[in-house]
C-alpha positions, 0 to 999 in steps of 0.5 A, a space after each residue: 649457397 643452396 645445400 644442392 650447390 655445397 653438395 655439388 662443389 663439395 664432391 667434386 672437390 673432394 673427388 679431385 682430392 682423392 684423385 679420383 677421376 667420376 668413373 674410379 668413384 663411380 666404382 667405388 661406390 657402385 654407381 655409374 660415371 653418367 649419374 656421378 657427372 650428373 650429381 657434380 652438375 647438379 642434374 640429378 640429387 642422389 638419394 641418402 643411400 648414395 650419398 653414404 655410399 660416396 661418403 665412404 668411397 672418398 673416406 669423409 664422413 657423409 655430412 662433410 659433402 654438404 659443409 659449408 667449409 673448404 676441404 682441406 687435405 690435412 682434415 682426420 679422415 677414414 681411408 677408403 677400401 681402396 686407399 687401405 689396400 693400396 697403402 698394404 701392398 706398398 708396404 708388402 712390397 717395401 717389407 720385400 725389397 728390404 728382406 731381400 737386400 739381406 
């Protein structure tokens, strides 16, 4: 497998992973759901900047997009933005419902 096509399947995986739809991580690393479509297609090969930037919206490590490893859903990894502000207000809301029941 070319270092192209690993980058190719491991994005999209680790993208389906994160449930994450191409516009949600387009957003999430300031780009444009048409150039992350054309990265997971292999029309376009992004730049080192780009490929750190999706590293950190999917919370991997940047080298794990070109690893020749499947992606496991049990692997450490770092949270994104996005997942530690959601996991806050989950708890924010449970703190709630459990103060007011007393």
């Amino acid at each position: 497998m070319t270092l192209q096509e690993l980058f190719v399947a491991n994005l999209r995986d680790y993208r389906k992973l994160r449930n994450y739809s191409q516009l949600q991580l387009a957003e999430e690393c300031g780009s444009s759901q048409t150039y992350i479509a054309e990265l997971e297609t292999g029309k376009k090969s992004p730049s080192l900047d780009m490929v750190e930037r999706i590293a950190a919206a999917l919370g991997i490590e940047s080298w794990f997009l070109f690893r020749d490893e499947p992606s496991g859903k049990d692997e450490k990894r770092k949270l994104s933005h996005s997942e530690k502000k959601e996991i806050t207000e989950r708890i924010r809301e449970a703190a709630a419902r459990i103060i007011g029941g007393y």
